[in-house]
MARNU-359599 format. One record per residue (C-alpha): residue in three letters; x, y, z; residue number from 1. Coordinates in pm, 1 decimal. Example, Ala and Ser with C-alpha at 12.3 -4.5 7.8 and 13.67 -1.06 7.14 Angstrom:
<rs>
 residu       c1       c2       c3 num
    ALA   1230.0   -450.0    780.0   1
    SER   1367.0   -106.0    714.0   2
</rs>
This chain:
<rs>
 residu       c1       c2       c3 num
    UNK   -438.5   2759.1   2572.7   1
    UNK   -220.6   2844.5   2226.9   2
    UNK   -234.9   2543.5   2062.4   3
    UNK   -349.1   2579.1   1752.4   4
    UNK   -680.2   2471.4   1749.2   5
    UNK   -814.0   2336.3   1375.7   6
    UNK  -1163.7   2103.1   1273.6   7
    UNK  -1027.7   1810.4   1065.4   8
    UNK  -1156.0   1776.9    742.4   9
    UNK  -1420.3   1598.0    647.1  10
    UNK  -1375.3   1247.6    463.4  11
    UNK  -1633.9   1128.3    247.5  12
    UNK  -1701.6    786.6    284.5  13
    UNK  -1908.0    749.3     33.5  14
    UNK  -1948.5    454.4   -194.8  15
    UNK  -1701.8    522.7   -490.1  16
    UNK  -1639.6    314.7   -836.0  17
    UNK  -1257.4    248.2   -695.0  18
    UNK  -1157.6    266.6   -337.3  19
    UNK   -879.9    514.5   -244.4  20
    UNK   -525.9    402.5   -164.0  21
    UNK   -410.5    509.2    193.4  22
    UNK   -353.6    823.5    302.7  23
    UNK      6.9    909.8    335.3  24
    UNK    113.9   1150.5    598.5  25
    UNK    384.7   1388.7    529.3  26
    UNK    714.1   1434.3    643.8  27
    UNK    669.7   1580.6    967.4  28
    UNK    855.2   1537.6   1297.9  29
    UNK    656.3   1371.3   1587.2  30
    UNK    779.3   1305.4   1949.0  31
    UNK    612.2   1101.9   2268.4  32
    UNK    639.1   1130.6   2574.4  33
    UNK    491.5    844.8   2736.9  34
    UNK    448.5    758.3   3134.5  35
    UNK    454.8    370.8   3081.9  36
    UNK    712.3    131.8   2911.9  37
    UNK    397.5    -35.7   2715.2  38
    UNK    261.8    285.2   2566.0  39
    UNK    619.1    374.5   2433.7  40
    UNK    562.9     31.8   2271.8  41
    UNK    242.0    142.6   2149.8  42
    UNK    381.4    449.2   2000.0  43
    UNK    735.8    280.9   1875.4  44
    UNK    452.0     17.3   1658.7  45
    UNK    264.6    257.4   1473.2  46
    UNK    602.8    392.6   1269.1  47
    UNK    579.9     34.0   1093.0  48
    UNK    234.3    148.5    915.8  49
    UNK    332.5    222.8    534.7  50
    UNK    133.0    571.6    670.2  51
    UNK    425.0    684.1    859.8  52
    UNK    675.8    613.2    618.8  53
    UNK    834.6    930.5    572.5  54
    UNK    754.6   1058.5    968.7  55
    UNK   1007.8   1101.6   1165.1  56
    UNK    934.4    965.2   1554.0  57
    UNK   1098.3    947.4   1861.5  58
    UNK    977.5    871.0   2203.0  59
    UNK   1060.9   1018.0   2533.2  60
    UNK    985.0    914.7   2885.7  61
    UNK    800.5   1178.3   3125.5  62
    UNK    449.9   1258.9   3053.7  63
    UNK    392.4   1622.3   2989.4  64
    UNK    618.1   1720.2   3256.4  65
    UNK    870.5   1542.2   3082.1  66
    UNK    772.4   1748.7   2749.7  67
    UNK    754.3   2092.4   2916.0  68
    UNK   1121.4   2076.9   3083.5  69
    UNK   1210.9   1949.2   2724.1  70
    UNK   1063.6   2244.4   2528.3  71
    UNK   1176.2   2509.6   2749.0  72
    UNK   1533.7   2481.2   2570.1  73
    UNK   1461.7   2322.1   2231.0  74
    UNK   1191.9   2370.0   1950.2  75
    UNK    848.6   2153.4   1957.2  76
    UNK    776.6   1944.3   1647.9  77
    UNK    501.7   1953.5   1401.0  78
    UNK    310.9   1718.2   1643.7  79
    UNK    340.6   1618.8   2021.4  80
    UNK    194.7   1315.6   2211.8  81
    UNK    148.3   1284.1   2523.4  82
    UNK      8.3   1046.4   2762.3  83
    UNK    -98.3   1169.2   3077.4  84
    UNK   -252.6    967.4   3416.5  85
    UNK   -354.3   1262.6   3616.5  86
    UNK   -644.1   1290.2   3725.7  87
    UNK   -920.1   1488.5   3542.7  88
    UNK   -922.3   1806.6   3727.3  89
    UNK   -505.3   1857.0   3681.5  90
    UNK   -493.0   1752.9   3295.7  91
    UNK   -608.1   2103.6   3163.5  92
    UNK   -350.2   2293.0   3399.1  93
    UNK    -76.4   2078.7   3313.5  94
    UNK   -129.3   2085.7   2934.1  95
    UNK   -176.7   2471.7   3015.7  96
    UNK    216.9   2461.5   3136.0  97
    UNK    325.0   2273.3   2812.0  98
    UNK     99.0   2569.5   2560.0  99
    UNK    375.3   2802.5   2727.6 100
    UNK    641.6   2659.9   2589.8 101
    UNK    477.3   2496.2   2229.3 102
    UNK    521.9   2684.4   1904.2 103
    UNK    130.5   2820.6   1791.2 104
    UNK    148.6   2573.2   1453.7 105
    UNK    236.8   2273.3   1697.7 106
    UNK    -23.0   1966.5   1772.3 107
    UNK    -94.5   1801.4   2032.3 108
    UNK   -212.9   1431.9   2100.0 109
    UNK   -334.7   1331.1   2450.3 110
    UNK   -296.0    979.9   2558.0 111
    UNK   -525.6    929.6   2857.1 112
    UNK   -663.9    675.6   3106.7 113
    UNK  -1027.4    842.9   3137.9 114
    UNK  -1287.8    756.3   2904.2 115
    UNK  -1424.1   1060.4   2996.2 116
    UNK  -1673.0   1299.7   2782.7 117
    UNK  -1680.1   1609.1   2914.6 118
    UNK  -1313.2   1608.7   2957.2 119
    UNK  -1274.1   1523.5   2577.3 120
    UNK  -1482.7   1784.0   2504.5 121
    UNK  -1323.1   2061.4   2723.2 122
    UNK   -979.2   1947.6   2579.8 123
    UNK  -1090.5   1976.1   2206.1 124
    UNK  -1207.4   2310.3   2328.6 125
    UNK   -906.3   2439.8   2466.8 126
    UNK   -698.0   2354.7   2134.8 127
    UNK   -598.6   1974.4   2173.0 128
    UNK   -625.5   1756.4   1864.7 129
    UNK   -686.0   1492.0   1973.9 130
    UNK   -758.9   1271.6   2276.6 131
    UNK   -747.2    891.9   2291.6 132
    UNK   -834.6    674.7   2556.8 133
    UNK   -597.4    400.1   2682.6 134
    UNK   -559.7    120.0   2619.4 135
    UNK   -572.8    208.7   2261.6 136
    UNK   -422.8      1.2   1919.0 137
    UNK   -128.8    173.2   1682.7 138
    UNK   -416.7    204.5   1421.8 139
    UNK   -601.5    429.4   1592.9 140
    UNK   -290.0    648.1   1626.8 141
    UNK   -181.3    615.5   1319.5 142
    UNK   -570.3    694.8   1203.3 143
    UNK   -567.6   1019.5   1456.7 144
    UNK   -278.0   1125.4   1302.0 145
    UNK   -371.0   1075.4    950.7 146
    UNK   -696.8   1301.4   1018.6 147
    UNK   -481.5   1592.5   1106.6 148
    UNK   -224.5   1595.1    856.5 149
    UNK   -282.1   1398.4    525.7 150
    UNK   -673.7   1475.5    488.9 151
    UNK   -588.1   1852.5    529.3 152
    UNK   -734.1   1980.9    124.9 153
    UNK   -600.3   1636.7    -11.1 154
    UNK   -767.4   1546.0   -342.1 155
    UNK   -854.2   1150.8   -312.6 156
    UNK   -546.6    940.2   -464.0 157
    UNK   -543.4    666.2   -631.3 158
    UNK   -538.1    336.2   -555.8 159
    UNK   -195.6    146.5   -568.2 160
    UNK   -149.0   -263.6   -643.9 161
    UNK    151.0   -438.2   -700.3 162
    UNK    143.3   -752.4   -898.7 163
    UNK    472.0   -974.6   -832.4 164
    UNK    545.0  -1354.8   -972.2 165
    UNK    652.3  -1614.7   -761.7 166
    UNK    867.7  -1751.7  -1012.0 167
    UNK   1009.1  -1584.5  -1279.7 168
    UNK    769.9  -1708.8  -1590.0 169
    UNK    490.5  -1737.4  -1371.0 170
    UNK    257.1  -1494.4  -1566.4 171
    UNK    215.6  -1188.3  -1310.9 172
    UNK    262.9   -896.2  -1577.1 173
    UNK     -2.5  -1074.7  -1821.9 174
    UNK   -212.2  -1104.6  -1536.9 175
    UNK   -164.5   -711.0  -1415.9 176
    UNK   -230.6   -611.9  -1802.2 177
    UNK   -561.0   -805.3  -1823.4 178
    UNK   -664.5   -668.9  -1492.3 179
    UNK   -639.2   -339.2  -1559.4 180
    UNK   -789.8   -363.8  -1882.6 181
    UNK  -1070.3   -527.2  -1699.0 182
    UNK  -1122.2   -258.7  -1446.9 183
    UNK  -1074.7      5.2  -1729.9 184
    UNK  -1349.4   -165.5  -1891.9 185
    UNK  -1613.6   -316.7  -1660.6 186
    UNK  -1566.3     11.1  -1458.6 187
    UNK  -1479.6    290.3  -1678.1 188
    UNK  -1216.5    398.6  -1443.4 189
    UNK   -898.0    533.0  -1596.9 190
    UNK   -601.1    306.5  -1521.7 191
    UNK   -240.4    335.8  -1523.9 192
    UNK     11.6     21.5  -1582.0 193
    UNK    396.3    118.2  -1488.8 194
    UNK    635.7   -178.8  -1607.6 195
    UNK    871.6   -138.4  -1323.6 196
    UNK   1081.5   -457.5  -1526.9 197
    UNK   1275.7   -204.8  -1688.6 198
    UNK   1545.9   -415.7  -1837.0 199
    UNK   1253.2   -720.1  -1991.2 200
    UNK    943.2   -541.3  -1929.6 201
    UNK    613.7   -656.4  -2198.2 202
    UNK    368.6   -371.7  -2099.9 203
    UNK    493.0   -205.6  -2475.8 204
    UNK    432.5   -575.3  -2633.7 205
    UNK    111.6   -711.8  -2436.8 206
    UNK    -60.8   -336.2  -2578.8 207
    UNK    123.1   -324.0  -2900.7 208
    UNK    268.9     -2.0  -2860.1 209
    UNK    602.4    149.1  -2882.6 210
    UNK    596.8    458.2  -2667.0 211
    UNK    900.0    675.0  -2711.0 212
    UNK    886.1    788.8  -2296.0 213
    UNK    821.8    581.8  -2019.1 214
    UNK    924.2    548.3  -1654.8 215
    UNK   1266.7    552.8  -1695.9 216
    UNK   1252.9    884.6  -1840.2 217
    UNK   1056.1   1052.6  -1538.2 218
    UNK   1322.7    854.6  -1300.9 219
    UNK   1588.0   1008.2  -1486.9 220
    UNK   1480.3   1372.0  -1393.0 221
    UNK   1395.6   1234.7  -1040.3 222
    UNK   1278.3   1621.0   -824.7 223
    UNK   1213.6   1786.3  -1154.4 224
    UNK    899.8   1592.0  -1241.2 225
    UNK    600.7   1727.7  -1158.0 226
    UNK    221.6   1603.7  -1318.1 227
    UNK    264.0   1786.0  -1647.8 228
    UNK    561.5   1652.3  -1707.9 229
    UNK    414.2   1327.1  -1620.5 230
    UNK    113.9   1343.2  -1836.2 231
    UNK    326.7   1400.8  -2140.5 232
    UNK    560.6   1113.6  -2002.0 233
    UNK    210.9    871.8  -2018.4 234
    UNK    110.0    687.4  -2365.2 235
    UNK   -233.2    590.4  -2404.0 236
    UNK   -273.9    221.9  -2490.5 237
    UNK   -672.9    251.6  -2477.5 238
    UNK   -977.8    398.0  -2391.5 239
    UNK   -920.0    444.6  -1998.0 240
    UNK   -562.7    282.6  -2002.9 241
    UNK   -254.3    414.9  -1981.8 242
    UNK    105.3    293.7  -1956.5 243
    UNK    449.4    429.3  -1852.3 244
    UNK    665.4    172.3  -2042.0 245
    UNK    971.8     22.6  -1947.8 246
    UNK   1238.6    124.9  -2191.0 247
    UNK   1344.4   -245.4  -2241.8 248
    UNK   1737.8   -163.3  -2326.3 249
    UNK   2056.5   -332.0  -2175.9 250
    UNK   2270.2    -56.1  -2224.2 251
    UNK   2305.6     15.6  -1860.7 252
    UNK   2180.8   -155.7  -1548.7 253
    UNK   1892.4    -74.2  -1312.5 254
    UNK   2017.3     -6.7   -947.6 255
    UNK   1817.9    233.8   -732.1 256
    UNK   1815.0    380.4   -423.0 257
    UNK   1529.7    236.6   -188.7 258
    UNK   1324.5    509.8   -242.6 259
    UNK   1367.4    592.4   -592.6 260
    UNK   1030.6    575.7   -681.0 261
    UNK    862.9    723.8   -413.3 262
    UNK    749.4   1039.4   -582.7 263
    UNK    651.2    907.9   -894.6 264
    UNK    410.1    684.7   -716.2 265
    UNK    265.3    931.4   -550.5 266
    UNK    185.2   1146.2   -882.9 267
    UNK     98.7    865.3  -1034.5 268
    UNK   -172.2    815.0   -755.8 269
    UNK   -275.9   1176.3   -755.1 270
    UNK   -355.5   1127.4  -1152.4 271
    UNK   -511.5    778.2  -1172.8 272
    UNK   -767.7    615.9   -955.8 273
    UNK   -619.4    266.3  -1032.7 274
    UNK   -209.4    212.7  -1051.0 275
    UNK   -107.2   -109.4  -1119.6 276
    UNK    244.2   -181.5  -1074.6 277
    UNK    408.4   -472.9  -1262.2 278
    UNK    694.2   -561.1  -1039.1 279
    UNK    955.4   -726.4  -1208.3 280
    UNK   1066.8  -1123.5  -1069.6 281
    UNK   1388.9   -990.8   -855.9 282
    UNK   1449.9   -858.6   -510.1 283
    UNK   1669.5   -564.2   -424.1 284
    UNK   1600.8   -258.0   -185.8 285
    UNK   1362.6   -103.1   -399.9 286
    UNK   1130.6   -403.9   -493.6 287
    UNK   1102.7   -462.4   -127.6 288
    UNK   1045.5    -69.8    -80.0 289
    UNK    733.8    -89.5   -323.3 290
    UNK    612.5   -389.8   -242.2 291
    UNK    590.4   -251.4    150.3 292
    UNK    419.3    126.2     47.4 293
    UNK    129.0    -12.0   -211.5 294
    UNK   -203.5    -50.6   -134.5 295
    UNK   -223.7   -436.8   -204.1 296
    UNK     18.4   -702.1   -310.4 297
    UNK   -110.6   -987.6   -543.0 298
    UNK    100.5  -1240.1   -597.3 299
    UNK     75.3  -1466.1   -928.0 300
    UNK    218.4  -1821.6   -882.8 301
    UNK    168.5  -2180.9  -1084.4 302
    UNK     64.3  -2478.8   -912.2 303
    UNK    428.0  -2651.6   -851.4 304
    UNK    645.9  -2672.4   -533.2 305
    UNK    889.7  -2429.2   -630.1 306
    UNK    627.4  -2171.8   -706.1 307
    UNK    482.1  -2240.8   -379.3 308
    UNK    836.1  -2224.4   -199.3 309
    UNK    863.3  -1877.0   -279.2 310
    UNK    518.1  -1731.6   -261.8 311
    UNK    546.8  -1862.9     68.1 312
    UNK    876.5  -1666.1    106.0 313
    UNK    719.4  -1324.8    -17.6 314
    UNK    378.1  -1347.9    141.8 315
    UNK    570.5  -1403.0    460.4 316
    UNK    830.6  -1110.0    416.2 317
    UNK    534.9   -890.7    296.6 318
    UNK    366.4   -966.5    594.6 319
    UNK    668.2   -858.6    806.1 320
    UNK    729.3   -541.8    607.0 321
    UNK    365.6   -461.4    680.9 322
    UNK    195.7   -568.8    979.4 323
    UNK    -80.3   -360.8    983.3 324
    UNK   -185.8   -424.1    657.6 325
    UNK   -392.3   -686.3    501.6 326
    UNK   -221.6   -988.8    353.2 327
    UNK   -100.9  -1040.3     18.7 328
    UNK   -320.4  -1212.8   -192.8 329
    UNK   -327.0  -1513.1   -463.9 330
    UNK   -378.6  -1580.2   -814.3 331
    UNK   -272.6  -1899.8   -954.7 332
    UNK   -182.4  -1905.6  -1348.3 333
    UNK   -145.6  -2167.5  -1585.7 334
    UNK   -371.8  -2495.0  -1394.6 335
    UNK   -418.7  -2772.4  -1601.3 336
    UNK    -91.9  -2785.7  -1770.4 337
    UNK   -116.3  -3096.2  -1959.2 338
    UNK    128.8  -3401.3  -1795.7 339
    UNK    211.2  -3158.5  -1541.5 340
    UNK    166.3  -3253.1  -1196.0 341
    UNK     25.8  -2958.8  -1011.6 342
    UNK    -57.6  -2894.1   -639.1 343
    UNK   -442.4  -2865.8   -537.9 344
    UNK   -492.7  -2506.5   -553.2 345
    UNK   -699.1  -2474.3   -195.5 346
    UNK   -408.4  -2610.0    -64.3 347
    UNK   -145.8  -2432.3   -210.7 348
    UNK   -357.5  -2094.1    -62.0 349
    UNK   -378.9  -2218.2    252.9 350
    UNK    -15.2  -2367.8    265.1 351
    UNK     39.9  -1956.9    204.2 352
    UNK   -186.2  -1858.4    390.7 353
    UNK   -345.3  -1616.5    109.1 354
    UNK   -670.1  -1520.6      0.2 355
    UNK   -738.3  -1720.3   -337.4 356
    UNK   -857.3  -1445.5   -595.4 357
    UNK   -895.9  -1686.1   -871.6 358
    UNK   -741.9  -1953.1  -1082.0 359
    UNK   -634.1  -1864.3  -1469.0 360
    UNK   -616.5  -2194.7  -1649.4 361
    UNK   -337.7  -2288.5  -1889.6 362
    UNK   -418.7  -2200.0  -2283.7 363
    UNK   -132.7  -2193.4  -2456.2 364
    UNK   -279.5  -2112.0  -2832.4 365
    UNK   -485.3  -1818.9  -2675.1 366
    UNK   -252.4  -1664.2  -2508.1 367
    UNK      0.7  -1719.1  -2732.2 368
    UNK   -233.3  -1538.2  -3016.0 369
    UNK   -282.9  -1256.5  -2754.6 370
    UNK     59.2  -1196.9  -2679.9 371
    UNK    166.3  -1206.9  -3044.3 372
    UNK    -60.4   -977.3  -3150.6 373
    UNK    -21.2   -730.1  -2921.1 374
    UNK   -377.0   -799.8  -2714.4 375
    UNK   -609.2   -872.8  -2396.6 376
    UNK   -729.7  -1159.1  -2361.8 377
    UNK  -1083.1   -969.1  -2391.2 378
    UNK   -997.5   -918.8  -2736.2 379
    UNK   -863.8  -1226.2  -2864.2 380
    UNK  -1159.6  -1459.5  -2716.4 381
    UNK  -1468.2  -1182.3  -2527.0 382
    UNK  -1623.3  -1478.4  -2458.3 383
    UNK  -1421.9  -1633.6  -2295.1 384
    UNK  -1468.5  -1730.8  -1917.4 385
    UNK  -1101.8  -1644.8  -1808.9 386
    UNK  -1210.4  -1272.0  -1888.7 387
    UNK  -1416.8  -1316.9  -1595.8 388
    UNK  -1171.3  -1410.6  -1353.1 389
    UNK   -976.7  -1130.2  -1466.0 390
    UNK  -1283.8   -916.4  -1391.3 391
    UNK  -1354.9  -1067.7  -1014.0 392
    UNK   -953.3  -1011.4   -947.4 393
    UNK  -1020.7   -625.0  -1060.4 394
    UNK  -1329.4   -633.1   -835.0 395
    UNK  -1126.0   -698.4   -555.0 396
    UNK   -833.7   -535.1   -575.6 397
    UNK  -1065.0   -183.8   -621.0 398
    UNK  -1288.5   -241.3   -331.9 399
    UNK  -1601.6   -352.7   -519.4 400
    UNK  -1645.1   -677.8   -369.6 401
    UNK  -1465.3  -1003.9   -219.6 402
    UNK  -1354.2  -1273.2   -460.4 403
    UNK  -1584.7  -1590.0   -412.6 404
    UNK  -1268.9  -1857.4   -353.9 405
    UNK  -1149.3  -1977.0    -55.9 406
    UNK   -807.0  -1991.0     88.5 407
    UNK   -899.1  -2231.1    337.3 408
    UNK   -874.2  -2596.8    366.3 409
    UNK   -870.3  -2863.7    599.8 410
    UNK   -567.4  -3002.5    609.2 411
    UNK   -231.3  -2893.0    470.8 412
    UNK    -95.5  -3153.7    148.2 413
    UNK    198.1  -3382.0    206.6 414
    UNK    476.2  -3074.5    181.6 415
    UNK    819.3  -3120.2    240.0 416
    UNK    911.8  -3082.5    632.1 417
    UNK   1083.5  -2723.4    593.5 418
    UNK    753.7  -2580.5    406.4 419
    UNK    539.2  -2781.7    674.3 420
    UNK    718.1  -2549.0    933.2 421
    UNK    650.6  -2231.4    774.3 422
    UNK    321.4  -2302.0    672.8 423
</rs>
């Protein structure tokens, strides 16, 4: 056969400081050609993996018959699947007929009915990518697919989290700052903070510093960035921590299109191991956009109903926008407010349905003093025991190990009937 015929590259698995974000596949161009309604499904489910964001897939009924009468008049894609129920001894003859009319740098993904190994074997031989035995899930697609494009002499990337308040006031950029000046710290791992609140953002404030670039400045020359540019665009706020500031001015508004940031994130992950993104208290197309390609969402909420309204509201859109993914995850700031009453914080995670990652309680004269003067909380009060929830949040959100709280509870509080219904 002429297919081209490559060995994936090996992926290390091996036990890093900070795990990797996702691999994201390219733009390529993928079509299916399925024999059954459900497998089209199948196919159709994987495009909603923040993987396949920028691929381009359409499905086609017909098998490989189907695909060879296609590609005798029109040009193949970068990758073709097909599934196929013939039996074993006419599968190599009929991919044989669809190698006559495929392009040499096309792929090819076989959809089968025969856990088989010989036959797996014998197609790998002849120049098939891959082969995957029905029934199969979208995440092994999505994972076969990934092995033959993204991992192709791809350096690691970074890993991407997005840190969003339920409310606006509700503490999430404080929380992202401390975070990442816990993982810088704890693990030595070089960090990068983008204030994505461009009009109010505190990144400059919370590190004392007054960059004079930031992120609006490597927006502004949108395909002309590239990593040197990017480096220089950077301002170093400590050992291992960097930010790309928000340029805090009202002098024109904000509005981008969906995908406005896509490239910078992906430099940004190709130069950091940890990104934190502090996303701003709004929601437009772009919010939405980022919140649905990071790695992990954390949302950052106080203990009142309003707060858990819309957490509620996000974690369930996030969800939605990523159903492959795990769900976002919790931090509740500000407990203990004094003559405030607060919801039980087991109960607001499980009302959510969220993984608790910790509970920040409410100090106004520290964090006042840190915010004034320009500092972590790790350098206000070191010995203080909220530094350590900020270090078991970091933990988590780089792969080193699972926060100790628990979302779940027995019962659900007295809520009012339309939360009752969604959670």
């Amino acid at each position: 056969m002429s297919f081209l015929s490559s060995e994936p590259a090996v992926v290390e698995e091996a036990a890093a400081d900070i795990v990797g974000g996702a691999r994201l596949i390219p733009r390529i161009t993928i079509q299916a050609f399925c024999e059954h309604s459900q497998t089209a499904q199948l196919v159709e489910s994987a495009i909603h993996d923040r993987r396949m964001s920028k691929v381009a897939l359409t499905t086609h009924n017909g098998g490989i018959e189907g695909a060879v009468e296609t590609y005798k008049s029109n040009p193949t894609p970068n990758l073709i699947i097909v599934e196929t129920s013939l039996p074993t001894s006419e599968i190599a003859s009929a991919l044989e007929r669809l190698a006559e009319v495929c392009d040499a740098s096309t792929r090819v993904v076989v959809l089968g009915h025969v856990n088989d190994v010989l036959l797996y074997r014998e197609l790998i031989r002849s120049g098939i990518s891959e082969y995957i035995v029905l029934p199969a899930t979208a995440q092994q697609i999505v994972s076969a697919i990934t092995d033959l494009f993204a991992s192709e002499n791809s350096a690691p990337i970074g890993r991407t989290v997005g840190f969003v308040s339920a409310k606006g006031g509700a503490g999430s950029s404080t929380v992202a700052h401390n975070v990442a000046w816990a993982i810088a710290t704890t693990l030595r791992q070089d960090s990068l903070i983008l204030d994505m609140d461009l009009a109010f953002g505190t990144a400059g404030l919370n590190f004392n510093q007054d960059p004079p670039h930031g992120l609006i400045d490597a927006l502004s020359v949108n395909q002309k960035v590239d990593q040197t540019m990017l480096d220089r665009l950077m301002s170093k706020a400590a050992n291992h921590i960097n930010l790309l500031a928000a340029p805090v001015t009202l002098d024109r508004t904000y509005d981008f299109n969906e995908r406005e940031f896509e490239q910078i994130l992906e430099m940004c992950q190709n130069t950091m191991p940890f990104v934190a993104l502090d996303i701003p208290h709004a929601w437009n197309a772009w919010i939405r956009q980022t919140l649905a390609t990071v790695d992990e969402v954390v949302i950052v909420a106080e203990p009142d109903l309003a707060n858990l309204r819309n957490a509620k509201n996000i974690a369930d859109t996030v969800r939605a926008l990523r159903p492959a993914e795990k769900a976002p995850s919790l931090v509740l700031n500000k407990v203990g407010m004094p003559r405030r009453p607060e919801i039980n914080t087991g109960e607001f995670a499980s009302s959510i349905e969220c993984q608790l990652l910790g509970q920040i309680p409410f100090d106004a004269a520290l964090f006042g003093t840190a915010a004034n003067n320009g500092q972590m909380i790790a350098e206000v009060a070191a010995s203080n025991k909220i530094n350590e929830v900020y270090r078991n949040i970091g933990m988590h959100v780089t792969g080193r190990q699972a926060a100790s709280n628990s979302s779940k509870t027995a019962s659900l509080m007295k809520l009012p009937a339309f939360l009752k219904k969604r959670a």
